[in-house]
N, C-alpha and C positions, 0 to 999 in steps of 0.2 A: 504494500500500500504506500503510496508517494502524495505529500500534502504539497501543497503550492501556499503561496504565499495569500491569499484569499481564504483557504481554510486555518492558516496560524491563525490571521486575523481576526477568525471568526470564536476560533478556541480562546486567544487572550481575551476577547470582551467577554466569550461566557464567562471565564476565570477570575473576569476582571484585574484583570492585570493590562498596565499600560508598555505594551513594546513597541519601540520607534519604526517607524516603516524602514530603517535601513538594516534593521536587525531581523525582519521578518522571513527573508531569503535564507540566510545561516542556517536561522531557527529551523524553517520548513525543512534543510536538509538532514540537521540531525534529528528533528524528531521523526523523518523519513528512513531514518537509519536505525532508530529506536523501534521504531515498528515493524521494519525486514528481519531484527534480529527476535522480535518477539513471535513473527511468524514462522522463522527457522525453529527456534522452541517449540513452537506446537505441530510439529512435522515429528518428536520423539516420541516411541511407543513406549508410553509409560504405565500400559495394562497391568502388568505380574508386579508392579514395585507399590509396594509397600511405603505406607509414609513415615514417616521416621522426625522426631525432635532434633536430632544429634546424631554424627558421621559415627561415634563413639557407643558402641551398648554399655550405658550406663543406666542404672535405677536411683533417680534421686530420693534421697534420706526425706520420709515424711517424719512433720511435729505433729504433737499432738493436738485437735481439736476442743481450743479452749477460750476462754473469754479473757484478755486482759485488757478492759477499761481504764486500769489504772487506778479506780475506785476516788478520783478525784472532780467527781462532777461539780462539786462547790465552789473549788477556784475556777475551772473552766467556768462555769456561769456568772462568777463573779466579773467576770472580762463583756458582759454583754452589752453594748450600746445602747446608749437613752432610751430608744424606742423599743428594745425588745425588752419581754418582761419576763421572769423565769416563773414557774408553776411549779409550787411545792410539793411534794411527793404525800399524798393522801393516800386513807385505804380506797377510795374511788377512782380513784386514779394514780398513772405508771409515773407521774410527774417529773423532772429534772430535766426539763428542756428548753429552749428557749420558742419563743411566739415572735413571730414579725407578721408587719402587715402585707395581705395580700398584694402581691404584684402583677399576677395575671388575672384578664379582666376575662 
């Protein structure tokens, strides 16, 4: 696939991004170049392979499944801006968090 300088064009305003018209020729060729070589990659039969994290068979070390909050919710809250307000922890409720106002309308 080979872009011309009309289709840069038209990709930098999708992008929005501003490229000078004398950089649009270069552009068009390497990302003409970029796209030859990602069509040679898809010419490889990669049916029987298997995907893989790492060139290396290695099992990485799992921790254990645990909570550390830290148990310091009262200086974190203490740090809350004028306008949010904290909600004390009741048997009615999970409370320790902060409230702000609505942003979306």
């Amino acid at each position: 696939m080979s872009l011309d300088k009309d289709a840069v064009a038209r990709i930098a305003r999708l992008a929005r991004l501003k490229v000078p018209d004398e950089e649009l020729a270069p552009l068009a060729g390497e990302l003409s170049g970029i796209l030859a070589w990602i069509e040679q990659l898809n010419e490889v039969d990669t049916k029987n392979v298997e995907p893989m994290s790492s060139v290396s068979d290695v099992t990485l070390p799992q921790r254990e499944d645990k909570v550390t909050d830290g148990g310091i919710a009262e200086k974190i809250l203490a740090n809350a801006p004028g306008g949010a307000v904290y909600i004390e922890q009741t048997d009615k409720n999970a409370g320790g968090f902060f409230t702000v106002p609505k942003v979306v309308e």
